[in-house]
C-alpha positions, 0 to 999 in steps of 0.5 A, a space after each residue: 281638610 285639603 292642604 297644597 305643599 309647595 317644596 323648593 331646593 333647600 335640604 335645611 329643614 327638608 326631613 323635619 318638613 318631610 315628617 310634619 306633612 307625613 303625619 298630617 296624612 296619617 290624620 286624614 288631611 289631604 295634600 297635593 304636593 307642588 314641587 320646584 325642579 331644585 326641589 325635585 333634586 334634592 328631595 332625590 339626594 336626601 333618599 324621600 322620593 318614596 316618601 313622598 308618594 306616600 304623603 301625595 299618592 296621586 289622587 284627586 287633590 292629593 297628587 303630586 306635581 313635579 315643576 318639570 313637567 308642568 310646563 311654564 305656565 304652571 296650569 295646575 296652580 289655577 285651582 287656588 282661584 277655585 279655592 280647591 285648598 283650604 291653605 298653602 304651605 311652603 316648606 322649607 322655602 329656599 332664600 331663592 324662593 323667598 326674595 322672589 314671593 317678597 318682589 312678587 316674582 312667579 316664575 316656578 311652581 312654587 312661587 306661582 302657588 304663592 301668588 295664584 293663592 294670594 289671588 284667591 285669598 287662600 292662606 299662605 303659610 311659608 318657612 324660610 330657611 334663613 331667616 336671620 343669625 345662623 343655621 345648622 343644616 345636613 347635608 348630603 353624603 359626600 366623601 371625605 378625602 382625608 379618611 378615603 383610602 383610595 381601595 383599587 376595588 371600591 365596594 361604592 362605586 362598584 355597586 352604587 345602582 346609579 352610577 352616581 361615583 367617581 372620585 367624588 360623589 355626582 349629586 345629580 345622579 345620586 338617588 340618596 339610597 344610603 348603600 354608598 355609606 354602608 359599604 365603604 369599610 373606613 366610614 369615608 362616606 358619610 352625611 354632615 351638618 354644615 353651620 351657615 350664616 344667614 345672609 343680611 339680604 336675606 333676612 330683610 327678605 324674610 321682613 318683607 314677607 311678613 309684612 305682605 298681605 295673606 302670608 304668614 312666616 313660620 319659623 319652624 315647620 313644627 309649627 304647621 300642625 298648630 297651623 292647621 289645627 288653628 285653621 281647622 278650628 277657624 272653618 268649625 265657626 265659618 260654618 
């Protein structure tokens, strides 16, 4: 089976996502994997950029596309037309990402899958992050200020292999690697869970989706693998 991963910049639901399409690989499913420039960041902060190889390892069908160099218009989303993939999974899907597939927006890799697959009539299966009430997401390392004792030699930003320290923590350049957390001898670097209330805009967004033809919202990507066992399932009797 031949699954296309489209991932965007949110970090909520980015490892568990991360961890469902790892094991789906290990099962011997094949996944390209589409990437946004946002997605590309984060995925660089949160330290799964290796990771990442392992599930796309750049064979055919099993590549890796980075929206940053693919160009405006996106070519390689052509092989949903030709029905390269069995299905298109978004996940997890930035409230960016979702309110422009609800008003059929397709201006980055991602969202231009969504709408070429939905051409081609390949499934879609897509988890927002912020589909209504509240949600807990990690964060990225940062300092915390009130525990930071301000070391005229900090071990931090002395030896961070992307010079991603000052005063603060430039997630730009941070390449998530950890060692910033294990150095600093006060424990003032550290990850977080920031509680977010999902905003009313963006829960009528997700409304929207499920109304719309050949998608499907997932509330959580561990619900993908029963997806895909189901989709599975659904070729055995086509054929």
């Amino acid at each position: 089976m031949k699954l296309a991963w489209g991932i965007t910049g949110a970090g909520h639901f980015l490892r568990e996502s991360f961890d469902v399409f790892r094991k789906l690989r290990a099962d011997g499913l094949k996944v390209t994997t589409f990437v946004s420039r946002a997605g590309e960041e984060v995925i660089r902060m949160y330290g799964l950029r290796e990771t990442l190889a392992d599930i796309s390892g750049g064979k055919y069908l099993e590549e890796l596309f980075f929206e940053s160099g693919h160009g405006a218009s996106v070519p390689k989303t052509g092989r949903f037309l030709l029905h390269k993939y069995d299905a298109l999974v978004v996940s997890p899907a930035t409230s960016n990402t979702t309110a422009k597939i609800a008003y059929g927006i397709a201006d980055t890799i991602v969202t231009n899958a969504v709408a070429q697959a939905v051409k081609g009539d390949v499934p879609v299966f897509i988890v927002p992050v912020d589909i209504s009430g509240y949600v807990e997401s990690k964060m990225p390392v940062f300092i915390d200020r009130e525990i930071c004792m301000k070391c005229e030699l900090c071990p931090p930003l002395e030896d961070c292999p992307v010079n991603a320290i000052t005063d603060q923590i430039d997630l730009l350049k941070c390449s998530g690697c950890g060692l910033c957390v294990k150095l600093c001898s006060y424990g003032a670097i550290r990850g977080g869970m920031a509680k977010l209330k999902v905003r009313d805009i963006d829960a009528r967004n997700v409304k929207i989706l499920r109304k719309l033809e050949g998608i499907t919202v997932l509330e959580n990507p561990s619900n993908i693998p029963d997806t895909v066992e189901k989709l599975k399932s659904m070729q055995k009797l086509k054929y």
